[in-house]
MDTraj code that builds the backbone (N, CA, C; nanometers):
import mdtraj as md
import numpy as np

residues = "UNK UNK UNK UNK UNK UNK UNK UNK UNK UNK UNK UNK UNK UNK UNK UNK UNK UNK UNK UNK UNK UNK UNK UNK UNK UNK UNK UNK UNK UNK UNK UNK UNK UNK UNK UNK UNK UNK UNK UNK UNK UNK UNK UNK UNK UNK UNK UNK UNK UNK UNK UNK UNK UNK UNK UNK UNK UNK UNK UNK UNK UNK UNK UNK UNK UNK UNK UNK UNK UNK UNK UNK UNK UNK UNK UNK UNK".split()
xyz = np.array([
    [13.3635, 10.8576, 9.7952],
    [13.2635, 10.9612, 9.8054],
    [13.3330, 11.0953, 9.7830],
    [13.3145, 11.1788, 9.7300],
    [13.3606, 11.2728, 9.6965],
    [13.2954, 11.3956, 9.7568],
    [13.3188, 11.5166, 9.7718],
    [13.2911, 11.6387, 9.8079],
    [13.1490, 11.6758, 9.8162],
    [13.0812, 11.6761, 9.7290],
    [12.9302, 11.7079, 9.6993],
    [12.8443, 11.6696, 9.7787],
    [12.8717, 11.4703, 9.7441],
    [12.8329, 11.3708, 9.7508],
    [12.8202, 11.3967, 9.9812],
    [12.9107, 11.4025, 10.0520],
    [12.9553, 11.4098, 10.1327],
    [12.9064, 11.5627, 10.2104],
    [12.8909, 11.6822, 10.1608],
    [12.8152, 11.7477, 10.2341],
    [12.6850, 11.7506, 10.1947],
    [12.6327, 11.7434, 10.0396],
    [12.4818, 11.6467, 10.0458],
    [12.4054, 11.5837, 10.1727],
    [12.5142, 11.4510, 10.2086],
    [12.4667, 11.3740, 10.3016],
    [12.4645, 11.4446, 10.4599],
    [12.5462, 11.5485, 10.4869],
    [12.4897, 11.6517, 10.5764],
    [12.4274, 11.6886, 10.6264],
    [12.3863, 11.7452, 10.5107],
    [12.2978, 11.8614, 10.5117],
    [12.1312, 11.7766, 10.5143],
    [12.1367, 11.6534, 10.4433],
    [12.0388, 11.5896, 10.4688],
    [12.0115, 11.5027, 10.5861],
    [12.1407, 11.4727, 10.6551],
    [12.1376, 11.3841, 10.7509],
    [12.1170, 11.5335, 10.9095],
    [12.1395, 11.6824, 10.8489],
    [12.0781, 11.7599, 10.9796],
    [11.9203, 11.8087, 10.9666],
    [11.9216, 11.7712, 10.8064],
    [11.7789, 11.8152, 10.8042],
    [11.6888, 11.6872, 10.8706],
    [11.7069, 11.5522, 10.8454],
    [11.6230, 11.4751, 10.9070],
    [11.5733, 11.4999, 11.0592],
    [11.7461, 11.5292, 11.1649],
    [11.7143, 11.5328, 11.3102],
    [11.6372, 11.6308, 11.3108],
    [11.5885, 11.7313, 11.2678],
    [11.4994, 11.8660, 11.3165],
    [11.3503, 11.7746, 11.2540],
    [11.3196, 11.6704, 11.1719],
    [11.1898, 11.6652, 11.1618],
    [11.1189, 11.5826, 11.2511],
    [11.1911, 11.5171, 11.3700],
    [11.1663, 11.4621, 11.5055],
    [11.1061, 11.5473, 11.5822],
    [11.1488, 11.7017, 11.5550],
    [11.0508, 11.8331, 11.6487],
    [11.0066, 11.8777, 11.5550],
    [10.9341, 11.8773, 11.4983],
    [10.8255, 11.8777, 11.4314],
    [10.6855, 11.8796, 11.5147],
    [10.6594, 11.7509, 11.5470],
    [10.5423, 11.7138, 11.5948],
    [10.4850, 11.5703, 11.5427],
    [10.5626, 11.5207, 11.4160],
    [10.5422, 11.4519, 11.3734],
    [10.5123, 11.3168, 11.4615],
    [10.4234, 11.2221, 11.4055],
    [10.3675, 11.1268, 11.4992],
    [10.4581, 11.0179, 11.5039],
    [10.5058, 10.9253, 11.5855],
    [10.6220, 10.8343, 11.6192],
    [10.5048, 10.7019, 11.7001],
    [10.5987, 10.5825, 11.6728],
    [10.5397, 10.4999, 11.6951],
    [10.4862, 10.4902, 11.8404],
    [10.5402, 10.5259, 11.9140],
    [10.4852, 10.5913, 12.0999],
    [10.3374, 10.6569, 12.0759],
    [10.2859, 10.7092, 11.9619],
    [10.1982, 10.7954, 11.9504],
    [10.0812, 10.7169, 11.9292],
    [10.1261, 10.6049, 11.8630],
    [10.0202, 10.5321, 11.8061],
    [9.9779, 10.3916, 11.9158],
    [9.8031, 10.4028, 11.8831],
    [9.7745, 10.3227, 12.0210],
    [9.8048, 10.1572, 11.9963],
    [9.7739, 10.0854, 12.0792],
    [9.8509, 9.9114, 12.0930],
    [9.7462, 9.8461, 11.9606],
    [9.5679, 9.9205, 11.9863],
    [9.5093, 9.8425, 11.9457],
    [9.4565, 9.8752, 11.8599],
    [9.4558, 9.8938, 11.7438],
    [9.4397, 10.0111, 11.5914],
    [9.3017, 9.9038, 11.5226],
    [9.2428, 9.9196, 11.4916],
    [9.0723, 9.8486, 11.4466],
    [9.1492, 9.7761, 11.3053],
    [9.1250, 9.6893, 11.2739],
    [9.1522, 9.5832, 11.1249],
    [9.0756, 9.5862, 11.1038],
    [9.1157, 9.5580, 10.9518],
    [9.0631, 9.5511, 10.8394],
    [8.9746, 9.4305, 10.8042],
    [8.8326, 9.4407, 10.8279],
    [8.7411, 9.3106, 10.8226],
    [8.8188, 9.2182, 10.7028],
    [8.8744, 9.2388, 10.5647],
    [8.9016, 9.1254, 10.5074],
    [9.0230, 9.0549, 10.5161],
    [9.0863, 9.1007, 10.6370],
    [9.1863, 9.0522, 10.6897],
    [9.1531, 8.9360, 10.7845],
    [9.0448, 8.9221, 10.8507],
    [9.0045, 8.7832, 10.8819],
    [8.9836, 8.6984, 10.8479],
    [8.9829, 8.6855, 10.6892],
    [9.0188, 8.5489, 10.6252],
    [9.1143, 8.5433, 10.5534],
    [9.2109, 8.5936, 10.6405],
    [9.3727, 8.5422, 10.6007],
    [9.3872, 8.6834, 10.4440],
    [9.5062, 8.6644, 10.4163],
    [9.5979, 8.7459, 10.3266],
    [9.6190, 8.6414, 10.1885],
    [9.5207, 8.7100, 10.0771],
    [9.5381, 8.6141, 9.9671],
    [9.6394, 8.6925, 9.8678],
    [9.7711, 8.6084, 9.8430],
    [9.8484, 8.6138, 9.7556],
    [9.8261, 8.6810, 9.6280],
    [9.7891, 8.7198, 9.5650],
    [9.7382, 8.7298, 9.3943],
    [9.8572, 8.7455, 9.3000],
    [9.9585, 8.8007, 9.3175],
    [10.0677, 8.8173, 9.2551],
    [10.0947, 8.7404, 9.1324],
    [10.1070, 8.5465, 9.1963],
    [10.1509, 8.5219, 9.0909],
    [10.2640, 8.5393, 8.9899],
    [10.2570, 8.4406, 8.9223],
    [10.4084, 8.4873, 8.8167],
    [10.3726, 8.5258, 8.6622],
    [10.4471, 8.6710, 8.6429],
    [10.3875, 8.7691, 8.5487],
    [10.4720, 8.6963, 8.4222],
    [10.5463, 8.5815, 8.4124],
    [10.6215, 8.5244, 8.2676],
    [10.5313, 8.3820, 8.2099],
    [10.5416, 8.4161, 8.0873],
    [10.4739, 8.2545, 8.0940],
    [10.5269, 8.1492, 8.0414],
    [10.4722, 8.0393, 8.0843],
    [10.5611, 7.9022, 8.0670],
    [10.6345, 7.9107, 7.9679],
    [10.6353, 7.9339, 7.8620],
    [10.7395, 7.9165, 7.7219],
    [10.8560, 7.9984, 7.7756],
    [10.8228, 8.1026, 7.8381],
    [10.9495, 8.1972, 7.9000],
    [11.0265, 8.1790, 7.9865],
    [10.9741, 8.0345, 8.0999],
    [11.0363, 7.9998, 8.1959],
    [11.1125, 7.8437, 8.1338],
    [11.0538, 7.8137, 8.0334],
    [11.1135, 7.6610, 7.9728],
    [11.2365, 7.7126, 7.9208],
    [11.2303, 7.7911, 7.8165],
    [11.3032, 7.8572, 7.7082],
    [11.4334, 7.9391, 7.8212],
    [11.4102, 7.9844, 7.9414],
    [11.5030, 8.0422, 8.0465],
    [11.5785, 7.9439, 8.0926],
    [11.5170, 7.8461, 8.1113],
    [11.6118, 7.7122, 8.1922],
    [11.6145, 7.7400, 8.3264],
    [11.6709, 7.6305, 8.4055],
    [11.6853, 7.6059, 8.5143],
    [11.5707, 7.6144, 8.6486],
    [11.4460, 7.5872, 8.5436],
    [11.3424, 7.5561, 8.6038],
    [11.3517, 7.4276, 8.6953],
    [11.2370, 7.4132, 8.7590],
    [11.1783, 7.2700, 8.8559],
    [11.1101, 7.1626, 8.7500],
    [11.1568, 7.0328, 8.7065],
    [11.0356, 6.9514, 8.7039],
    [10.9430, 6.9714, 8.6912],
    [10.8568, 7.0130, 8.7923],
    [10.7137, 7.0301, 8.8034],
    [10.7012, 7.1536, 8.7663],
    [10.7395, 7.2384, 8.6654],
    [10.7546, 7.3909, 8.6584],
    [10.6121, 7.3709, 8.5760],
    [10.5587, 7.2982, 8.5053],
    [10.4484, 7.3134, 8.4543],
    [10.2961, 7.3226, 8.5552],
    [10.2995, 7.1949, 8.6278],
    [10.1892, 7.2107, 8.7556],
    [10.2260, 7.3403, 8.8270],
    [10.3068, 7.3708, 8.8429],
    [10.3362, 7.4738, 8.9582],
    [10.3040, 7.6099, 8.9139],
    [10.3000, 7.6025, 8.7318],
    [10.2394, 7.7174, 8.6495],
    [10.0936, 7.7288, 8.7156],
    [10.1013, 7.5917, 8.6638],
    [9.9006, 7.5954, 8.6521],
    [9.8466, 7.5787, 8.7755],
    [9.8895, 7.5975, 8.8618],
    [9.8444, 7.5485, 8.9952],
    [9.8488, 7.7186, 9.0667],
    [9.9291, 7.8024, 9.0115],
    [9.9509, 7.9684, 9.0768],
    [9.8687, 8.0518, 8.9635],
    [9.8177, 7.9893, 8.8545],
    [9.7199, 8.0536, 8.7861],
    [9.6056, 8.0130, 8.7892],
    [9.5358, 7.9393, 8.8476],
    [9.4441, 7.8617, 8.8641],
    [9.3808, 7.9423, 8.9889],
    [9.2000, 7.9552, 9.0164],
    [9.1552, 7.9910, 9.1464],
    [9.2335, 7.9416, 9.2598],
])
top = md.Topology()
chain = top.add_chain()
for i, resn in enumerate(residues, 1):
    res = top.add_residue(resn, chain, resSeq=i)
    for name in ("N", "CA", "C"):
        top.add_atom(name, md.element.get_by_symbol(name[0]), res)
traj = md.Trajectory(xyz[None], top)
């Protein structure tokens, strides 16, 4: 670490402790029982999925066997 680099981290590491007096809100602030999100009662649906497609994961190697069902089975409803 060199010079810069090193009072940089300073100057940022004294600016953080002053934003504690602030007023800023901290987890003490916040109450136990915070209202959810109605579509959170039927569970947390994945959508993600995998953004490559099969020719890209064959052609990559070191796939699974079943790398084809397991395509069509995470693109599928």
């Amino acid at each position: 670490m060199n010079r810069r680099d090193f009072m940089g981290n300073i100057v940022v590491g004294a600016a953080a402790t002053q934003v504690v007096h602030t007023g800023v809100a901290t987890a003490a602030d916040v109450p136990d029982s915070l209202p959810r999100a109605r579509w959170l009662e039927k569970g947390l649906i994945d959508a993600g999925g995998s953004h490559e497609t099969y020719l890209f994961v064959v052609r990559r190697g070191g796939q699974r066997l079943d790398a084809r069902e397991e395509m069509e089975k995470a693109q599928s409803e």
